[in-house]
Every structure is written in C-alpha cells, then in structure tokens.
GULO-735899 format. One record per residue: x, y, z of N, C-alpha, C in turn; chain; residue number from 1; residue in three letters. Coordinates in nm, 3 decimals. Example, Ala and Ser with C-alpha at 12.3 -4.5 7.8 and 13.67 -1.06 7.14 Angstrom:
BEGIN
@n_px = 1.319 n_py = -0.569 n_pz = 0.780 ca_px = 1.230 ca_py = -0.450 ca_pz = 0.780 c_px = 1.320 c_py = -0.330 c_pz = 0.780 chain = A resi = 1 resn = Ala
@n_px = 1.285 n_py = -0.225 n_pz = 0.708 ca_px = 1.367 ca_py = -0.106 ca_pz = 0.714 c_px = 1.290 c_py = 0.003 c_pz = 0.787 chain = A resi = 2 resn = Ser
This chain:
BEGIN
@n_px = 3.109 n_py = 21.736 n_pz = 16.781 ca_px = 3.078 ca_py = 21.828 ca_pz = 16.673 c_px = 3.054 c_py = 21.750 c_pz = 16.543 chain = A resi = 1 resn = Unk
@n_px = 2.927 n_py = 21.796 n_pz = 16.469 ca_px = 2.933 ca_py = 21.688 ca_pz = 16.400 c_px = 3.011 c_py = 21.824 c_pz = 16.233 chain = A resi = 2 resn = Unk
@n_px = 3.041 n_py = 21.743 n_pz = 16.124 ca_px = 3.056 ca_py = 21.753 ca_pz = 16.036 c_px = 2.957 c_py = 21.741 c_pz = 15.913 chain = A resi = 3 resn = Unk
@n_px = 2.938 n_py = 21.842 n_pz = 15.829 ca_px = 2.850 ca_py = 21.872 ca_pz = 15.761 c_px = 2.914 c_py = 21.861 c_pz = 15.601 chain = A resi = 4 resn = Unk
@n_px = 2.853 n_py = 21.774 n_pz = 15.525 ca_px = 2.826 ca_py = 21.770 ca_pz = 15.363 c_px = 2.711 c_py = 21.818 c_pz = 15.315 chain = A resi = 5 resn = Unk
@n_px = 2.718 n_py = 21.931 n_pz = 15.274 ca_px = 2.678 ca_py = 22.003 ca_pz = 15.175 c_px = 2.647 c_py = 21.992 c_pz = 15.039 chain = A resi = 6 resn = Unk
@n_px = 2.578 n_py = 21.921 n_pz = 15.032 ca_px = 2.554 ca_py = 21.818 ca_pz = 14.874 c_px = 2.433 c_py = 21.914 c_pz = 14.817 chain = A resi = 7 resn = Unk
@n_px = 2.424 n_py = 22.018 n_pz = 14.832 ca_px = 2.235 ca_py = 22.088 ca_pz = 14.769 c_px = 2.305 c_py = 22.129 c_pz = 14.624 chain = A resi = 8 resn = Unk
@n_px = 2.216 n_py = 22.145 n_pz = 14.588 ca_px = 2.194 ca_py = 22.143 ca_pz = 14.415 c_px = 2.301 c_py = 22.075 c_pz = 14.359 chain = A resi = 9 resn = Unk
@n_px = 2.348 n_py = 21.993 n_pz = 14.405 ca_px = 2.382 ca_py = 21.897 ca_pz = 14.337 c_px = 2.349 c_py = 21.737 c_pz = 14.278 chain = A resi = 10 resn = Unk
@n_px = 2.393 n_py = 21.731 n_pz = 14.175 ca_px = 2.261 ca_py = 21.562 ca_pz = 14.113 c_px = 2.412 c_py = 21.463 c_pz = 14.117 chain = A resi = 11 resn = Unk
@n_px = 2.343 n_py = 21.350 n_pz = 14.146 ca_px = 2.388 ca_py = 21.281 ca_pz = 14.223 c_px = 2.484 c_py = 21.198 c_pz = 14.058 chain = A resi = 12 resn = Unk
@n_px = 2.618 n_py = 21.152 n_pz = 14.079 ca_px = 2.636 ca_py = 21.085 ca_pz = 14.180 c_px = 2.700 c_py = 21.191 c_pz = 14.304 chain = A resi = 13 resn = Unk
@n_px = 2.732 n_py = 21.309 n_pz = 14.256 ca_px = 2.820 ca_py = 21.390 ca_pz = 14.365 c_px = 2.805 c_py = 21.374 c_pz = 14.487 chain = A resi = 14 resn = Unk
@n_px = 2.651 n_py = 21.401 n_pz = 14.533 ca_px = 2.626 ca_py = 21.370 ca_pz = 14.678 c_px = 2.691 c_py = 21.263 c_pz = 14.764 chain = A resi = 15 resn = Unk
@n_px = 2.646 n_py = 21.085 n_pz = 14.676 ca_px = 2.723 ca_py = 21.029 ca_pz = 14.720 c_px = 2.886 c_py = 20.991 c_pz = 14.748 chain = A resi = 16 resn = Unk
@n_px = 2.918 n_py = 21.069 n_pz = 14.599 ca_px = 3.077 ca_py = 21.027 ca_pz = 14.652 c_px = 3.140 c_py = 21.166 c_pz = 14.724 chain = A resi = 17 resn = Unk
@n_px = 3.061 n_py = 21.272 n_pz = 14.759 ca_px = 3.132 ca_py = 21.355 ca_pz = 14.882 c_px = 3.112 c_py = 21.264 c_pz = 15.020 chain = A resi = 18 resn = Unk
@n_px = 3.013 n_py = 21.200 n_pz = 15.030 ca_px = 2.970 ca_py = 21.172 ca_pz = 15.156 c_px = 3.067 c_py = 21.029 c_pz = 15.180 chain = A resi = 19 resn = Unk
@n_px = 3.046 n_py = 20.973 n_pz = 15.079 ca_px = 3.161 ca_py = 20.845 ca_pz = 15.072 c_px = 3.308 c_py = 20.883 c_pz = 15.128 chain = A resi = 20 resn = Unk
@n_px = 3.314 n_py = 20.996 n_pz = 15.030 ca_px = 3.496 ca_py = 21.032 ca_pz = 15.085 c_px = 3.495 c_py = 21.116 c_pz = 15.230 chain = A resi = 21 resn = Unk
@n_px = 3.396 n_py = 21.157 n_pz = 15.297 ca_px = 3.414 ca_py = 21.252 ca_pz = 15.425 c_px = 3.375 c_py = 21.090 c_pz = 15.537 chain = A resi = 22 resn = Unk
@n_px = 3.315 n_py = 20.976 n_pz = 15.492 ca_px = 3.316 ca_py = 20.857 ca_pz = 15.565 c_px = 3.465 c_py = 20.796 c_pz = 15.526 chain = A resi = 23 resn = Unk
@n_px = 3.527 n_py = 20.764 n_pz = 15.491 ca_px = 3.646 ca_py = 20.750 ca_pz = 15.478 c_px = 3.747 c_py = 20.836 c_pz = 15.533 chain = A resi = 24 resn = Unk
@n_px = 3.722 n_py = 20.939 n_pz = 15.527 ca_px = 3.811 ca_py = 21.047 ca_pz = 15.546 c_px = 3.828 c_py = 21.067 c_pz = 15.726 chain = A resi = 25 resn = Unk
@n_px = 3.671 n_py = 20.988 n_pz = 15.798 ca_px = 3.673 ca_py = 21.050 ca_pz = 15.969 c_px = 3.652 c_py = 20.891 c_pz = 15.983 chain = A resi = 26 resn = Unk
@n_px = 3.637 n_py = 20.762 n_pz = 15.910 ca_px = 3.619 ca_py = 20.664 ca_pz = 16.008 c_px = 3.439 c_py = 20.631 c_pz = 16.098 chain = A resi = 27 resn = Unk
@n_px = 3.455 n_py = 20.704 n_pz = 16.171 ca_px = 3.361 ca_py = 20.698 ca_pz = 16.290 c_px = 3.288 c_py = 20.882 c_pz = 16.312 chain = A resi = 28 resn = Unk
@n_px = 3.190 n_py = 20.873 n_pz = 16.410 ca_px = 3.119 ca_py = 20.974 ca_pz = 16.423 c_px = 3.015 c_py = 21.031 c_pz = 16.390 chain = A resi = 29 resn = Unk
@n_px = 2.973 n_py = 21.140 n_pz = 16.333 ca_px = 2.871 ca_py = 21.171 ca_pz = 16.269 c_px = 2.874 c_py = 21.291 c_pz = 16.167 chain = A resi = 30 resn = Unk
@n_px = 2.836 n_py = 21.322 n_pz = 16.091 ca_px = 2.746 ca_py = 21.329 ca_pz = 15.983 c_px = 2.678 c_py = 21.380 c_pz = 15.926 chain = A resi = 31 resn = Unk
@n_px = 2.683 n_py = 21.533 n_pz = 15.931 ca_px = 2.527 ca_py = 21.550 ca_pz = 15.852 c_px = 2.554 c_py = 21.600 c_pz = 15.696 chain = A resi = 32 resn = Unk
@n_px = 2.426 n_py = 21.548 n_pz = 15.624 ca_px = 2.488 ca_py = 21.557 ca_pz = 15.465 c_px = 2.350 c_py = 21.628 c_pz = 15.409 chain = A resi = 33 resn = Unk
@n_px = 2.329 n_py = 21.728 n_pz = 15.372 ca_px = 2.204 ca_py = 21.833 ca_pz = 15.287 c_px = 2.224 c_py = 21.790 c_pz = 15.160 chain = A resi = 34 resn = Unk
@n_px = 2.118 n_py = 21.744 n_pz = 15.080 ca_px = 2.130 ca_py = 21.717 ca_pz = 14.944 c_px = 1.948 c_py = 21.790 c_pz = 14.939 chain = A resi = 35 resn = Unk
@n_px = 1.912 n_py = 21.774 n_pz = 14.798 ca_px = 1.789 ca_py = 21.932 ca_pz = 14.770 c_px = 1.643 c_py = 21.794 c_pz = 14.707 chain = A resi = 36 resn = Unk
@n_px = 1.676 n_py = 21.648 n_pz = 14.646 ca_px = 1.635 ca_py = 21.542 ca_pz = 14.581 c_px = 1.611 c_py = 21.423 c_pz = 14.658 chain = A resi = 37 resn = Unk
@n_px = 1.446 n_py = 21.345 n_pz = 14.604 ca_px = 1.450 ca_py = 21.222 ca_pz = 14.668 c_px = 1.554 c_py = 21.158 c_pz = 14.628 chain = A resi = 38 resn = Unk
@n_px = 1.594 n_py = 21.142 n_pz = 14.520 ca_px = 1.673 ca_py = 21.052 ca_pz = 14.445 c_px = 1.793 c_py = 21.035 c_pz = 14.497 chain = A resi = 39 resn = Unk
@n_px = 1.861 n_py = 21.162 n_pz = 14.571 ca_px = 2.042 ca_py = 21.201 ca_pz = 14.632 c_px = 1.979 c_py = 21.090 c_pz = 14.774 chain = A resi = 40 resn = Unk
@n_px = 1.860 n_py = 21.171 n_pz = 14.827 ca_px = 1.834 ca_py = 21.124 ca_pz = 14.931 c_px = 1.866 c_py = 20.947 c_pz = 14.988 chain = A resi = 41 resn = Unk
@n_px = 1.792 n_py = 20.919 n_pz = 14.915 ca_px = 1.822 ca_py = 20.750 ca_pz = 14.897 c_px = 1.896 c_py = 20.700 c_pz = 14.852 chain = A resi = 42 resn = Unk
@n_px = 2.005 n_py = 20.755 n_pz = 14.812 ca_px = 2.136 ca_py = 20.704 ca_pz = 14.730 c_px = 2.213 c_py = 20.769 c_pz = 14.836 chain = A resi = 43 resn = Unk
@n_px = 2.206 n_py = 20.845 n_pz = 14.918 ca_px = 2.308 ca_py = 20.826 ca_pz = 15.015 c_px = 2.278 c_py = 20.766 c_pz = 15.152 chain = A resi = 44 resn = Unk
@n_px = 2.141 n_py = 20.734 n_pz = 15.125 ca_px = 2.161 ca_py = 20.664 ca_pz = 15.278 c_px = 2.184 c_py = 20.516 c_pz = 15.232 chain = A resi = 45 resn = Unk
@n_px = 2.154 n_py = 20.445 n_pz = 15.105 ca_px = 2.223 ca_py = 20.299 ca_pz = 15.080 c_px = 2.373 c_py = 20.333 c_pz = 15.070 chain = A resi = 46 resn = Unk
@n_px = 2.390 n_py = 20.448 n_pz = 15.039 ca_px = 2.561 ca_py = 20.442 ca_pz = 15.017 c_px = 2.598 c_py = 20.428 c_pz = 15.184 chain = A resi = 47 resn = Unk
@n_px = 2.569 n_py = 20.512 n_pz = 15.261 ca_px = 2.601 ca_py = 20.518 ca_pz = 15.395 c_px = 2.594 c_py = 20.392 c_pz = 15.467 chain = A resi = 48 resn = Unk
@n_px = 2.452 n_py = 20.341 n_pz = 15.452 ca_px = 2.437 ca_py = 20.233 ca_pz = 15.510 c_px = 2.521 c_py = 20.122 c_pz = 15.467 chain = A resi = 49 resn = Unk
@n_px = 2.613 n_py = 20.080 n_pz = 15.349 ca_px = 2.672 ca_py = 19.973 ca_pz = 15.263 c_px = 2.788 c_py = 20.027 c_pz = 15.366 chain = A resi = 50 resn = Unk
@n_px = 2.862 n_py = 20.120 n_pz = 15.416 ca_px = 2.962 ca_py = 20.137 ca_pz = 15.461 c_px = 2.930 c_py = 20.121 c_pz = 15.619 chain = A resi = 51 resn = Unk
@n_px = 2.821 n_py = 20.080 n_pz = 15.687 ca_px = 2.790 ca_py = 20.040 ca_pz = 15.812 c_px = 2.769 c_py = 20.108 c_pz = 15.885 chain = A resi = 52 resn = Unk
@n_px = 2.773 n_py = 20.263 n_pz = 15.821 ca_px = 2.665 ca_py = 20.364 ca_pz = 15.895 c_px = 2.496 c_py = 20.378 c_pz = 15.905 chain = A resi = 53 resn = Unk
@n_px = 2.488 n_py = 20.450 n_pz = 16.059 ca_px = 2.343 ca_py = 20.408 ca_pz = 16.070 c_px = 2.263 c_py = 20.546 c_pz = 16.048 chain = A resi = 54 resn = Unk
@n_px = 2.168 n_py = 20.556 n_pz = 15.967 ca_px = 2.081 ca_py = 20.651 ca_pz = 15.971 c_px = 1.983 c_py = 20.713 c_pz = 16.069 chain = A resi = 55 resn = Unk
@n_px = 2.093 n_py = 20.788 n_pz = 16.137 ca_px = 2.010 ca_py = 20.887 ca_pz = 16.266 c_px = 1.877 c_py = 20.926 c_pz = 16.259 chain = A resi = 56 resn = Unk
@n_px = 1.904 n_py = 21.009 n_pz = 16.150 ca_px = 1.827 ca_py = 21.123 ca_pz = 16.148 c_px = 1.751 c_py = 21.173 c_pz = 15.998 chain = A resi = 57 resn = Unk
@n_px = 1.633 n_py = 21.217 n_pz = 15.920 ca_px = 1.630 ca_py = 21.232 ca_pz = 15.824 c_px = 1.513 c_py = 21.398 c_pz = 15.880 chain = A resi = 58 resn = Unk
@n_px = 1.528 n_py = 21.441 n_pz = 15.799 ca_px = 1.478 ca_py = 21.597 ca_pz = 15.786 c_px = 1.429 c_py = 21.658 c_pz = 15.680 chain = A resi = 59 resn = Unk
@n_px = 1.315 n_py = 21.671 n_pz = 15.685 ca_px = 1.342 ca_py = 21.824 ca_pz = 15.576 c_px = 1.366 c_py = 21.949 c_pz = 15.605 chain = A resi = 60 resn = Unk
@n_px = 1.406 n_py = 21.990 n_pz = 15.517 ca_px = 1.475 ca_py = 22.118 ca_pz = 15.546 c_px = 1.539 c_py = 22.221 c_pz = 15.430 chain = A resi = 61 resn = Unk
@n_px = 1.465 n_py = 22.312 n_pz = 15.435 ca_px = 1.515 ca_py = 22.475 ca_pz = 15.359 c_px = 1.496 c_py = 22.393 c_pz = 15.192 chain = A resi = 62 resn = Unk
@n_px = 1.389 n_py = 22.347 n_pz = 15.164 ca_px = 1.370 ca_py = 22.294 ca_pz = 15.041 c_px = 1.418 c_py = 22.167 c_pz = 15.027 chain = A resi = 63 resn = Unk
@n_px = 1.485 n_py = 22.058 n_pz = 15.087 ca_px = 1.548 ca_py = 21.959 ca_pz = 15.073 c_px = 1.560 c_py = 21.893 c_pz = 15.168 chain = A resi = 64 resn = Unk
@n_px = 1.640 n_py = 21.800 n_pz = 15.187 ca_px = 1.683 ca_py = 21.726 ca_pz = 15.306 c_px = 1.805 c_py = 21.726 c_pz = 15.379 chain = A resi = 65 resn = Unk
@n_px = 1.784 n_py = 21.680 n_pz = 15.530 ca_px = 1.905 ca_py = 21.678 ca_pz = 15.625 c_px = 1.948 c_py = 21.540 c_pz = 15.699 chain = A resi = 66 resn = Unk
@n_px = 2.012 n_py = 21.469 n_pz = 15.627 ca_px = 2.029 ca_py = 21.336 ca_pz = 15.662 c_px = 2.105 c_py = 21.340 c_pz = 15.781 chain = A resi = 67 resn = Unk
@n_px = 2.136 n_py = 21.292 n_pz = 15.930 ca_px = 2.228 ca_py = 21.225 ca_pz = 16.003 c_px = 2.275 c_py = 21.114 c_pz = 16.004 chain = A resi = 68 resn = Unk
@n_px = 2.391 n_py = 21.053 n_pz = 15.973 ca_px = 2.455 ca_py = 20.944 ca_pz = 15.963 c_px = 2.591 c_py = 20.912 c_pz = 16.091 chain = A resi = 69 resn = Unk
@n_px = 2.554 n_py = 20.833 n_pz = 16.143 ca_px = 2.662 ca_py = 20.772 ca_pz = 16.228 c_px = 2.741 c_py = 20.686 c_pz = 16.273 chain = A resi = 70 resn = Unk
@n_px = 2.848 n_py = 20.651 n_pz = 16.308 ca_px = 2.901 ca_py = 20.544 ca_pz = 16.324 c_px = 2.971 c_py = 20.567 c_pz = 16.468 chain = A resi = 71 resn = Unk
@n_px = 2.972 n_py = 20.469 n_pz = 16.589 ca_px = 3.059 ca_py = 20.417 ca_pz = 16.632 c_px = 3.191 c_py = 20.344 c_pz = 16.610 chain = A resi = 72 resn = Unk
C-alpha cells in the first residue's frame, strides 16, 4: 500500500519538507506525493533523490503532478 503526500496548493518549501519527514518517518517503500508546480515538482524529486530514493513514477494529474518515489 503505498502512502500518499498531499502537497497541492502548496509553495514549496512545504512540499519538500512533508515528503522529507514521511521518508524519514517509513524508511523504505513507496510514495506518492501530489504537489500542483514545476518548481515543488523538481524540488522534490532532488530532495527524494539526495535521500536515495528512486523516482518511479511522474504524472500529471487533476491540474498538477503525481510523483512515485521508492526505496528498497
């Protein structure tokens, strides 16, 4: 089951540090994080990726984006 961050209309840095603390918070697994901006967009997948998660999945979706992030 994956776990979902909910980052839409929000300007960043929020996006990243929800997604930071729900990667901390599970370790391993997956991921999915909705933010509405290119800008969230790419600031959380370097944030994700700096923590050694891998970028599944990218989407658009319902006006914005649907990132998958995962870790083993």
């Amino acid at each position: 089951m994956s776990i979902i961050v909910d980052a839409k209309g929000l300007s960043c840095p929020q996006p990243v540090l929800m997604t930071l603390n729900k990667i901390k918070e599970i370790q391993k697994g997956e991921i999915i994080v909705r933010v509405d901006t290119d800008t969230s967009k790419e600031n959380v997948s370097r944030a994700a990726k700096s923590q050694g998660w891998e970028i599944a999945d990218v989407q658009e979706k319902d006006g914005g984006y649907q990132l998958t992030i995962k870790k083993d």
